[in-house]
N, C-alpha and C positions, 0 to 999 in steps of 0.2 A: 452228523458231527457238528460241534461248534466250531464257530472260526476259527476262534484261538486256536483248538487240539489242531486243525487242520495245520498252522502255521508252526506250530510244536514240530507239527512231522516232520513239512518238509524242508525245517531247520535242521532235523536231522539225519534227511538223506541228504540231504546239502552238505552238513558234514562226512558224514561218512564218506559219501563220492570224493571229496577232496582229500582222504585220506587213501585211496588208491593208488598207488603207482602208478605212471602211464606208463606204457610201455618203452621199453628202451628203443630209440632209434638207430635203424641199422644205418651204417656205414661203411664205405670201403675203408680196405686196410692192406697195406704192402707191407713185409719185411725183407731187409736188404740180404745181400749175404755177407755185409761187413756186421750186422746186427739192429742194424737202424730200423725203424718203423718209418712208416708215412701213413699220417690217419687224418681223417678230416676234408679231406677234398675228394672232388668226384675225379672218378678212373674207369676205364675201359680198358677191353682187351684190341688191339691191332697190330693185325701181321707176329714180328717176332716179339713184340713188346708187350708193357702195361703203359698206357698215356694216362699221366697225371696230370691234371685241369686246375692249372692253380688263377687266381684271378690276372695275373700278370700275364699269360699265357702257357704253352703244354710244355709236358717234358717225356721225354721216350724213353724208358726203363729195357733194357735190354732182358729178355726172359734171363740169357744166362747169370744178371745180378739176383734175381730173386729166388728165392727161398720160400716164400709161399704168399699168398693174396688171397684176398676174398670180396668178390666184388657183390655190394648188392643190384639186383635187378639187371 
């Protein structure tokens, strides 16, 4: 193949790849039981709680306020 055709190509998987979606990143998600969300910072399960990791420091969600979570990993 010539150069050029070659550079044709992989101008165009070059495109193409950029036109892919990356994949969605997962994250945690709490909803309250007043209706609130909390999404965007990391969370773990402990004891009776959910701990929200906010960069200021944690916060201890008592299970009986929640309604449902989904924690990744």
């Amino acid at each position: 193949m010539r150069p050029s055709v070659l550079a044709f190509a992989a101008g165009i998987v070059t495109a193409l790849a950029a036109t892919v979606p990356a994949a969605p990143a997962r994250a945690d998600l709490l909803q309250l039981d007043d209706g609130r969300w909390v999404e965007g910072v990391k969370m773990r399960v402990e004891g009776e709680g959910i701990v929200v990791q906010y960069k200021a420091g944690e916060v201890l969600v008592p299970l009986a306020r929640v309604v449902d979570y989904v924690i990744d990993g």
